[in-house]
Every structure is written in C-alpha cells, then in structure tokens.
VOSEVO-648084 format. One record per residue (C-alpha): residue in one letter; x, y, z. Coordinates in steps of 0.1 Angstrom, whole numbers, plus 5000, padded with zeros to 4 digits. Layout:
REM residues N
+---+------+-------+------+
: r : east : north :   up :
+---+------+-------+------+
: A :    X :     Y :    Z :
...
+---+------+-------+------+
This chain:
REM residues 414
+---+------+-------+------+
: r : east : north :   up :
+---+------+-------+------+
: X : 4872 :  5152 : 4838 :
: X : 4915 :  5158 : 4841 :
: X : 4923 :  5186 : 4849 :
: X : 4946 :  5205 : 4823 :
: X : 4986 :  5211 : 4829 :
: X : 4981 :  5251 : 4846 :
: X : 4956 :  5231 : 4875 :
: X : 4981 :  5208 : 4881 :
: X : 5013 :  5224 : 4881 :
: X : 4989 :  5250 : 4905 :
: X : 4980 :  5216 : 4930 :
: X : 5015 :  5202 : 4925 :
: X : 5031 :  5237 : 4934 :
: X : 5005 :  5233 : 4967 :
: X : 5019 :  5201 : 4976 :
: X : 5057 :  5214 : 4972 :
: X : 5044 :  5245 : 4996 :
: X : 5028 :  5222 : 5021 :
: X : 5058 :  5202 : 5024 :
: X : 5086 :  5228 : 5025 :
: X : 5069 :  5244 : 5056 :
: X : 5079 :  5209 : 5072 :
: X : 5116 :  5217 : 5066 :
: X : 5134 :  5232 : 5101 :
: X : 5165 :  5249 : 5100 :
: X : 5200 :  5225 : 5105 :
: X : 5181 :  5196 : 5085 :
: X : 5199 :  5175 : 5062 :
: X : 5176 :  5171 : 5033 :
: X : 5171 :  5147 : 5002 :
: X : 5160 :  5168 : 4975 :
: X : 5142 :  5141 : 4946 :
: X : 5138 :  5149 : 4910 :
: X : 5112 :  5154 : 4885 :
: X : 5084 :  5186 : 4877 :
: X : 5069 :  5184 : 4915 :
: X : 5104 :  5181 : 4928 :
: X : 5111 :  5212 : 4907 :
: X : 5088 :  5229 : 4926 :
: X : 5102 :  5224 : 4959 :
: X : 5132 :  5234 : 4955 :
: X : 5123 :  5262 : 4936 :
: X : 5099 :  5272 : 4973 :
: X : 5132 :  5258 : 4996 :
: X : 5155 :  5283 : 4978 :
: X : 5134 :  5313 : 4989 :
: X : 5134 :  5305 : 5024 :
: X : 5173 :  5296 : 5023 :
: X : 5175 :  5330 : 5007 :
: X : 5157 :  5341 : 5036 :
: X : 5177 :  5323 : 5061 :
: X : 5170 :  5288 : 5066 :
: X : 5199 :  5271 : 5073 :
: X : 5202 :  5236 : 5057 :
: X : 5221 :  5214 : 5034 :
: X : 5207 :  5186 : 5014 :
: X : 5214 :  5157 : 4992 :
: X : 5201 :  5159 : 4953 :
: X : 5193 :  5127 : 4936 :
: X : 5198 :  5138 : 4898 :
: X : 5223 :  5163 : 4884 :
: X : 5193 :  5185 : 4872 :
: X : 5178 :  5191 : 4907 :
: X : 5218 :  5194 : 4918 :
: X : 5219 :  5227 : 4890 :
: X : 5186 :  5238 : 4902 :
: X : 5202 :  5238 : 4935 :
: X : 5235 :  5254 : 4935 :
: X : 5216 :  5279 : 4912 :
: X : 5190 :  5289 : 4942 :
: X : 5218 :  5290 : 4970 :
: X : 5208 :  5256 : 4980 :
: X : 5240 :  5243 : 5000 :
: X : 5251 :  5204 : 4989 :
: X : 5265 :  5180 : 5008 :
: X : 5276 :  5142 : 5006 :
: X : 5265 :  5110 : 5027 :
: X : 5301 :  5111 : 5036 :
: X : 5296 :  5142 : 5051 :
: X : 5261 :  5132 : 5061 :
: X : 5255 :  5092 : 5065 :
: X : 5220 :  5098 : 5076 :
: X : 5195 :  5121 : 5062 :
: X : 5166 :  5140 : 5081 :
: X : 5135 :  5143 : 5056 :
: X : 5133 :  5135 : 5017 :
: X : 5112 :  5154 : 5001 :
: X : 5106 :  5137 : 4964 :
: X : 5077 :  5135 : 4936 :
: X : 5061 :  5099 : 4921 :
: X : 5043 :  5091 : 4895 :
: X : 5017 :  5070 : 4910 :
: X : 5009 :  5062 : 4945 :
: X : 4989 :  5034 : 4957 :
: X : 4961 :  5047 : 4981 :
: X : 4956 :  5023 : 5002 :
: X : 4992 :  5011 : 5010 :
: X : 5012 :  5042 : 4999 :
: X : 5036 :  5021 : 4975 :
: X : 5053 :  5039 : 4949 :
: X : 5059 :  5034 : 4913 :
: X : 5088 :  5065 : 4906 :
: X : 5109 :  5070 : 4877 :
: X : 5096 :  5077 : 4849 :
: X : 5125 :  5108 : 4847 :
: X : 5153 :  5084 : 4851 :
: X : 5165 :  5090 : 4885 :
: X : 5157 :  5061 : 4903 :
: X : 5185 :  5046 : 4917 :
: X : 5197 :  5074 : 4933 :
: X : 5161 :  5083 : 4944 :
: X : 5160 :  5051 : 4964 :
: X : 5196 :  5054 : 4977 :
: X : 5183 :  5082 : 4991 :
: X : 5155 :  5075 : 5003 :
: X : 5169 :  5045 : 5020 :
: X : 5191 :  5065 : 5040 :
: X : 5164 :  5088 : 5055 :
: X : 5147 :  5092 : 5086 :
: X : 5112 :  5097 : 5069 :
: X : 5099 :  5101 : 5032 :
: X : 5080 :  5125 : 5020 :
: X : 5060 :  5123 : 4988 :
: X : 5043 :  5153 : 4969 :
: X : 5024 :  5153 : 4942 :
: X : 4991 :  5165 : 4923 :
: X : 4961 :  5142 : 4933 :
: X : 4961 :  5126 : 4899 :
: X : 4990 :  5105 : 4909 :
: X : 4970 :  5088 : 4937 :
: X : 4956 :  5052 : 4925 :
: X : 4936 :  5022 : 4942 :
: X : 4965 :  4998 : 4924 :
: X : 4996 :  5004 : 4910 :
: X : 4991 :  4999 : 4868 :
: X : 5018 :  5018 : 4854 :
: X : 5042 :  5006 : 4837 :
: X : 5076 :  4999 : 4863 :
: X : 5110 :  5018 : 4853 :
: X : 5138 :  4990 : 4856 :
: X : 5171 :  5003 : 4860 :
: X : 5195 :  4975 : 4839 :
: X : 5234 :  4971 : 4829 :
: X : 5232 :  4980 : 4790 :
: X : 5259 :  4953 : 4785 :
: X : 5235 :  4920 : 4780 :
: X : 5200 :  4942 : 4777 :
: X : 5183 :  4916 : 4753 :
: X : 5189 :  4889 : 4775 :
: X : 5177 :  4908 : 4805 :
: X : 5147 :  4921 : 4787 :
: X : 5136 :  4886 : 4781 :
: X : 5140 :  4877 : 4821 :
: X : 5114 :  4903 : 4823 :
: X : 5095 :  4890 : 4801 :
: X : 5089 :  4860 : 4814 :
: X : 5076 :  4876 : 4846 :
: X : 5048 :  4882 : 4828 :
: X : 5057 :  4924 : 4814 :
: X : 5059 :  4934 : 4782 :
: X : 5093 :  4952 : 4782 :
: X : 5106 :  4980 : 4759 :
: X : 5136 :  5001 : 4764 :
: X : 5133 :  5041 : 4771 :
: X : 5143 :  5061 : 4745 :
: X : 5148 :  5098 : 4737 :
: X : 5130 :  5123 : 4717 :
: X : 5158 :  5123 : 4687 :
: X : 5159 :  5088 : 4689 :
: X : 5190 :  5077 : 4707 :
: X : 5189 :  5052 : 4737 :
: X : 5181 :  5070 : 4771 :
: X : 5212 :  5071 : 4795 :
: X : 5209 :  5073 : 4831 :
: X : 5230 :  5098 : 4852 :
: X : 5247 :  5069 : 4864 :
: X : 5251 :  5052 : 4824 :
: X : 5224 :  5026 : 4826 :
: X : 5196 :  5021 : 4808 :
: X : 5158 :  5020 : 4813 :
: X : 5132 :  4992 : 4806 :
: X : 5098 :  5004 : 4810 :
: X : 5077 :  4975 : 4819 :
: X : 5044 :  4973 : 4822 :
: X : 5031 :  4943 : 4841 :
: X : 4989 :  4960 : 4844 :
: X : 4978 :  4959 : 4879 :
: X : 5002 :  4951 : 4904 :
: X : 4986 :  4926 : 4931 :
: X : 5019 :  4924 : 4950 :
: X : 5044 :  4951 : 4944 :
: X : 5067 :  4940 : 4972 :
: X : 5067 :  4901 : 4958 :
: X : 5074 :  4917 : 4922 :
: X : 5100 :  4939 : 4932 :
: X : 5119 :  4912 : 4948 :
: X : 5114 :  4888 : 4919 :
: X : 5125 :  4922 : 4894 :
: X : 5161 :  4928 : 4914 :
: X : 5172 :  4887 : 4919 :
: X : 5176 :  4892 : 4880 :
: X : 5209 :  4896 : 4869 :
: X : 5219 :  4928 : 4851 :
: X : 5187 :  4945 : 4872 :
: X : 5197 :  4974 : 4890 :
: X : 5171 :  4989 : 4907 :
: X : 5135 :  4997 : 4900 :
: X : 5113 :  5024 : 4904 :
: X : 5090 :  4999 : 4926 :
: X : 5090 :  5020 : 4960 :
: X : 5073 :  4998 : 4987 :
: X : 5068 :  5007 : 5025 :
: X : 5093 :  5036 : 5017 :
: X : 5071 :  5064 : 5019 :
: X : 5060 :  5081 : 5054 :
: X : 5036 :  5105 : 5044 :
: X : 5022 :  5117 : 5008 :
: X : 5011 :  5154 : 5003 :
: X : 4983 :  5157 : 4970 :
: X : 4966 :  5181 : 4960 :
: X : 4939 :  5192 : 4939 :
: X : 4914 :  5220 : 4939 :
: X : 4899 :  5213 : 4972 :
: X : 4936 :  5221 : 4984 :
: X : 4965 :  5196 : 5001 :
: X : 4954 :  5164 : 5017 :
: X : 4979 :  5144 : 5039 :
: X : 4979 :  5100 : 5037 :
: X : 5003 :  5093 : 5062 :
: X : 5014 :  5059 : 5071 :
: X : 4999 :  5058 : 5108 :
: X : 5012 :  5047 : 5142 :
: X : 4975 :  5040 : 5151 :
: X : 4943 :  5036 : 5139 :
: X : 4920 :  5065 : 5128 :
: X : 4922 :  5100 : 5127 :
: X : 4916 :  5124 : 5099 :
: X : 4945 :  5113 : 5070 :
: X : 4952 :  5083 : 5090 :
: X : 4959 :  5054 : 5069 :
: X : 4943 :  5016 : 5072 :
: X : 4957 :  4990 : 5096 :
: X : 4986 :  4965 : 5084 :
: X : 4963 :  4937 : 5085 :
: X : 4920 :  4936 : 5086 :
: X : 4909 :  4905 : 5098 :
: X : 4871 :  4896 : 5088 :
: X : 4849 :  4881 : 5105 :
: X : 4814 :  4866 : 5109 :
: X : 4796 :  4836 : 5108 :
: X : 4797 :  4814 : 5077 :
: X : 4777 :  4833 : 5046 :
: X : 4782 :  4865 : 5060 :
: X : 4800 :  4875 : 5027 :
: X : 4836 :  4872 : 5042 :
: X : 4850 :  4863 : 5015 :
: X : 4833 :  4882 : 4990 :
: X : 4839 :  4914 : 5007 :
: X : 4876 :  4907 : 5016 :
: X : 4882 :  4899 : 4979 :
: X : 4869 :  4930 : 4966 :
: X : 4883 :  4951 : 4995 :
: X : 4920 :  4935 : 4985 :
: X : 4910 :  4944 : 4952 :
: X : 4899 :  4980 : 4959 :
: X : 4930 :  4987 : 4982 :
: X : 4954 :  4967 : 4960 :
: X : 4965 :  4943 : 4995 :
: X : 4971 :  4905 : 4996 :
: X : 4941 :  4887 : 5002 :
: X : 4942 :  4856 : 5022 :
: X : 4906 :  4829 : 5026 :
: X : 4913 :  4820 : 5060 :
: X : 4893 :  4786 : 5055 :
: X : 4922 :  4773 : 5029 :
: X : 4941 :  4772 : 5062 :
: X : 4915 :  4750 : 5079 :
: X : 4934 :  4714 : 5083 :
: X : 4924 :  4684 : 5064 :
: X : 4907 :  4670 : 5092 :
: X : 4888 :  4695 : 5098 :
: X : 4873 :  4703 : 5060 :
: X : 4863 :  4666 : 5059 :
: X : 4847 :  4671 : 5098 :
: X : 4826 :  4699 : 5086 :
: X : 4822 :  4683 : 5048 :
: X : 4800 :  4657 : 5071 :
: X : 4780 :  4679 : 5086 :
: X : 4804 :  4677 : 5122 :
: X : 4811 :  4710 : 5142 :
: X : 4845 :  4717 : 5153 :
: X : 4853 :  4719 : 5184 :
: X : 4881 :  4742 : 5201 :
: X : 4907 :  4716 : 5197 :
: X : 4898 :  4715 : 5162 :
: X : 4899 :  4750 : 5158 :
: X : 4935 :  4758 : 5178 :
: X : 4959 :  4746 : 5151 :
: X : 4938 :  4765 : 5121 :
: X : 4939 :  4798 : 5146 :
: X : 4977 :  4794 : 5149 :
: X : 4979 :  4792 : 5104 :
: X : 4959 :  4821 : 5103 :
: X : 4975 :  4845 : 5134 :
: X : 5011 :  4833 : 5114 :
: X : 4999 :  4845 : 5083 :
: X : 4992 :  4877 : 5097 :
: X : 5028 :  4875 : 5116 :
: X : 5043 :  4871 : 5084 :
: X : 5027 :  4901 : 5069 :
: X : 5035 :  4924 : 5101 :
: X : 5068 :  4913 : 5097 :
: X : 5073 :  4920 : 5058 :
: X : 5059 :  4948 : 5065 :
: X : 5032 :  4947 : 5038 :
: X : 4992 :  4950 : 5041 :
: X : 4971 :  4924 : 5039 :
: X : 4935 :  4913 : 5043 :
: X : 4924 :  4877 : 5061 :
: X : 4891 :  4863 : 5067 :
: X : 4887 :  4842 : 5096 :
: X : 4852 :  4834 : 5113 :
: X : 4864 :  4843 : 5153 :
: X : 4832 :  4832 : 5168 :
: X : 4847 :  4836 : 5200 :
: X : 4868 :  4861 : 5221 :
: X : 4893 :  4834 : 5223 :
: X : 4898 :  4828 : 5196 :
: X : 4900 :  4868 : 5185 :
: X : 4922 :  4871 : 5215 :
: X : 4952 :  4846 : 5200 :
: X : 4945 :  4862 : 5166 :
: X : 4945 :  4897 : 5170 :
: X : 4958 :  4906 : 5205 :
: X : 4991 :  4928 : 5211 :
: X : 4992 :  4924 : 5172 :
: X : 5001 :  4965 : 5165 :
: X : 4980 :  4972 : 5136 :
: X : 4954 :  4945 : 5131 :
: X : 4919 :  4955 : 5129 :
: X : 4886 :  4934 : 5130 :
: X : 4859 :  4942 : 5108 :
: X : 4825 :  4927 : 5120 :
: X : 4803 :  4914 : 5094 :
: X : 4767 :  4908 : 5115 :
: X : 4734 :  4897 : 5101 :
: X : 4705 :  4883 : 5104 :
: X : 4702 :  4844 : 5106 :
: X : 4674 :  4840 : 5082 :
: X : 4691 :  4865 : 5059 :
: X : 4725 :  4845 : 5062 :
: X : 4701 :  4810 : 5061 :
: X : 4693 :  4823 : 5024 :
: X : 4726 :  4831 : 5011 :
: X : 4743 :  4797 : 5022 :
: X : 4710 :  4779 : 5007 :
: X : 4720 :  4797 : 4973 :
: X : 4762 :  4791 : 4975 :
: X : 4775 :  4761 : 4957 :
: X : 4808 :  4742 : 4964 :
: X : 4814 :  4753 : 4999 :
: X : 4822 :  4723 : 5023 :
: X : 4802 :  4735 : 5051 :
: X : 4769 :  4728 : 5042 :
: X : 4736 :  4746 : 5061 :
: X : 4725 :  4727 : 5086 :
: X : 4761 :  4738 : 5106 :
: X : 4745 :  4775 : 5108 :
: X : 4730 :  4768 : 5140 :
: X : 4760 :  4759 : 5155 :
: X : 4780 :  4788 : 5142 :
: X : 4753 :  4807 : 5158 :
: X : 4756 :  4789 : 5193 :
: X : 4790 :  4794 : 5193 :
: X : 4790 :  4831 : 5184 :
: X : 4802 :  4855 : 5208 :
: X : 4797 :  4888 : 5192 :
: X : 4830 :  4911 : 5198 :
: X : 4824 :  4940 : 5227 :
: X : 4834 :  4976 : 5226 :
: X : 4864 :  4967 : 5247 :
: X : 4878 :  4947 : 5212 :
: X : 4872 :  4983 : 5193 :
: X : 4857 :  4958 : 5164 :
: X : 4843 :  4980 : 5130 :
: X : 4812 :  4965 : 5123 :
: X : 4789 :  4960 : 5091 :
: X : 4754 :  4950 : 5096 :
: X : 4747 :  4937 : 5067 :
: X : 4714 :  4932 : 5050 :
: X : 4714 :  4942 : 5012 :
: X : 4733 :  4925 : 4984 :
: X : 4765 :  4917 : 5000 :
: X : 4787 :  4943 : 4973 :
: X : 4765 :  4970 : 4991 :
: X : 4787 :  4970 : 5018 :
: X : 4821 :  4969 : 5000 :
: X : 4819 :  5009 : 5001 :
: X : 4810 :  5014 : 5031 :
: X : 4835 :  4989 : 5044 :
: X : 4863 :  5007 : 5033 :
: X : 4848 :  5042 : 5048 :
: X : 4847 :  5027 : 5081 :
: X : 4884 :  5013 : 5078 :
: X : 4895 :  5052 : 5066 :
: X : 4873 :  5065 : 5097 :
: X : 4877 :  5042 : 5122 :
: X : 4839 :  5046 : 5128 :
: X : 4823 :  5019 : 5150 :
: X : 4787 :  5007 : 5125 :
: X : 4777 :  5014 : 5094 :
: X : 4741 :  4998 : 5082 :
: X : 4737 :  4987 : 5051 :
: X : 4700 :  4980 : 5037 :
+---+------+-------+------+
C-alpha cells in the first residue's frame, strides 16, 4: 500500500539528513531543486548556521531564495569551475543501473549543468522513487520558437508528447524561458540510446534523462536510509551489479530465457550471444557438426567486443555466451573491470528434456554430448555466481538477481 504525503516527506527528510552528514567544511556544493532538495537545504542551513563553512551552486532560482534565506553562501562556476558533491532529488530512479528521469519541477537544464561539472552525484529521495525501469514520462527541455514542429520530431520516436502547463492555465516557462514537453515513451529499454536520439533534435535542449550521472542514491522508507551506490567492485552490502553479466552454460540451460527476463527486470540491454555466431558456424551446427576452437575464436572476439562497447559507453548490459572452456572465459571476461559470469549448471538429463521440447533452435540434441565433453566448469579462482538449476527455468530468475546484488557464490533452485 503507498504510503501517504506525512511518511514520505518523513523518509524523504531521512534521505536529505543522511546526505548532508556527507558535506565537509570548504566544499563547493551543487544544491538541486525540487521537495527532497527542499529538505536539504533546509538541514545544510543549520549546520552552516552552526559553522560549516561552504559555498554552493543552486540550480533553480527557488532553491537560490531558499538559500540566501538560510545563510547559505552562493557562488558561480566562474568562481568555482569544478564542483565537489551535488546533492539533488529525482523523480524516478532505475534500480538496477541508477539512471535518472528528473524534472518534473522544471529545473533540468541547469540540474544537469550542474551535475556535469561535479566530482560525484548524489541522489536523495523517498524509496517510492526507486523503479526496476524507467516509465515516466521524460521532461524535454525545447526552444518555444518552432514547438509544434519539434513536438512532432518527438512523436515520431515513438512518445506521445504534450506541453507542461500551469495551474491557471498559461504555458509553463522555465527559469531559463523554455518550455517543457512531457513525453512519455512507457518503459524505457535504453535510456542512454533515447537520450541521444532526444538531443540530435533540433529545438531540444536538454532532457531530464539522467544516465550514468548519478554516484550514489540515498532512499528511504520506514525501514530507514538505504544506500545504491555505483560500485568500484563487486559485492558488498549497497554495492551495485557489474557493467556487464555474461551467462553461461551449456546449450538449454535457459540462457537466454533467464538473461531476457533479467534485462527485463533490471531494465539493461540484452544481447543473445549466438546471433553473433558466424554464418558458417550456424549452418556447421544446423548439420549436426561441433565447432571446433577455430570455429569458435572469431564468434568469442563479436561477443568480448560487444561487451567492450558497453564498458566503454558506459552503460549495463547482459550477454549470453556458452564459455565451455576457461579459454574461452579467459578472452571474454579477463582484465574486463566489471564483468561478472553467472553459471547456469544442470543436470544433462534435465537439460536433454528441455532441448527435446525447444523448437526453432539450430543446434539440434544430439550436439549435447559434445557441449558436455567440451565443458570445463569455471573454478573458484574465476569468482563465477552459479545457478544450479533444476525447476522451471523462471524459478531461478529471482534468485539470479539476489546472487548478482550479493555477490554470493550458489544458489539451488528446485
């Protein structure tokens, strides 16, 4: 059941606490906008009032008043090119990725000035906000000269586009005199892709699309303030999941079907490693042929660029690729920073059963055996999450995702 406005301006005034204790004195802050934002420098005020020395940057004339009016110093990016911590609301935040969507008060464009120039972002907000995908609808920040025509550039993305308006009726106006298209496009698959698509637009500004900007988010709820940070490494209490999680496991497994709804779940690309396979090789294994390592190197390489590609966009992703051996794992996954294997292992007769039952794969049963002969189950020394899976193979989807938020070596599923 939601909780009603006093419990969450209570957890959002948590989050604003937990995140003001983060502030040390001589910081250059970026103080965001919005009700959360509110709250934080309302709780920044009292300790400048009882000596903490700082000076910050606002990113709306409201939180500017707000401010000045709490002894808040302000300063410039001429002053200050470079600013320590931002501390800022959203409106949603995407669990598994900590993308953005921000705002829905108007104050996005100099919300992501500012948190372009900072050394770390830090979100706050009440644990409503937090989301498996991004679904709201996307604040667009556009030139009011030629609106219609931009609205209809929109469109054609595939959002149904309306222009913000005010309670009495007139056209909304940004602090900087633009206006607002709210756009809602229902779940967002790729937020980084859409935003890019959003701002080649002409007579886009900005948008409220916030992707790989955020360090750390602070939400709360009744069970108190929980921190999703964007990790250096993998596990740990709050840490957040890898860049990339490569499945693997012999065929019929369930790779695909658990990667799928895992993307789904988290909201991350989702890429069948077998579409990468060469020609030559689908119409080897279409005849009932095993591959052999020189088949295999050039399908490896598609697959560890893919992955390269995501690492260096710096978006999530999920990839399933069999691995069968440590060779092939090492030019996949080794010295990749932030690549993960998750292990799918069953039984043979149990995975015999499930390919017997699939229909329009091009490897057809009788290769099991040599997916088996060929399998060299990862070690410890590979730090591999595993799934032994036995049950229906969405059993494991849960379970999948705990050990990716743990870090935790097996999980059995029956």
């Amino acid at each position: 059941m939601p909780a009603d406005a006093p419990d969450r301006d209570a957890w959002k005034r948590a989050a604003a606490a937990a995140a003001v204790e983060r502030v040390q004195d001589g910081m250059v802050l970026g103080l965001g906008s919005g009700s959360t934002a509110a709250f934080v420098v309302e709780l920044l005020a009292a300790r400048v009032r009882a000596g903490l020395a700082i000076v910050a940057i606002p990113t709306s004339e409201q939180t500017a008043a707000q401010a000045c009016a709490g002894g808040i110093r302000l300063t410039d990016f001429a002053a200050h090119p470079l600013i320590d911590l931002t501390i800022d609301g959203a409106d949603q935040a995407e669990r598994g990725t900590l993308n953005l969507i921000k705002g829905m008060g108007g104050a996005l464009l100099r919300e992501k000035i500012v948190a372009d120039t900072s050394e770390r972002l830090l979100i706050v907000v009440d644990a409503s906000k937090l989301a498996d995908r991004l679904i709201l609808p996307i604040p667009v920040e556009v030139v009011p000269f030629g609106i219609a025509a931009t609205t209809r550039k929109i469109e054609r993305l595939g959002a149904v586009a309306r222009r913000r308006m005010q309670a009495d009726g007139a056209a909304y106006v940004t602090d900087g005199g633009n206006a607002i298209l709210d756009c809602d496009f229902g779940p967002i698959g790729d937020p980084g892709g859409l935003e890019g698509r959003l701002r080649a637009l002409v007579g886009v500004i900005e948008t409220g699309l916030f992707v790989n900007r955020a360090h750390e988010v602070l939400a709360a709820d009744a069970n108190g303030v929980r921190s999703l940070r964007r990790a250096e490494g993998w596990g740990g209490e709050g840490a957040m999941e890898p860049a990339v999680v490569v499945i693997m496991g012999v065929s019929g497994s369930g790779k695909s079907t658990i990667g799928r709804a895992l993307a789904e779940r988290l909201g991350w690309p989702y890429k069948e490693g077998d579409e990468l396979h060469p020609r030559a090789n689908v119409e080897k294994m279409s005849r009932g042929i095993p591959l052999t390592d020189e088949d295999r190197w050039p399908w490896l390489r598609r697959v560890a660029g893919w992955i390269d590609d995501q690492l260096a966009a710096g978006q999530p992703g999920i990839i399933t690729c069999s691995l069968l051996k440590q060779s092939y794992r090492d030019l996949v996954i080794d010295a990749r920073h932030g690549v993960k294997l998750l292990y799918l292992r069953g039984d043979k007769r149990v995975i015999a059963e499930r390919i017997a039952q699939r229909k329009g794969h091009f490897m057809p049963p009788s290769l099991l055996e040599s997916q088996f002969a060929t399998l060299e189950e990862p070690g410890p020394d590979e730090h591999p999450l595993i799934v032994e899976v036995h049950g229906a193979i969405d059993e494991t989807v849960n379970d999948a995702i705990r050990l990716l938020e743990q870090g935790s070596p097996t999980i059995e599923t029956h």
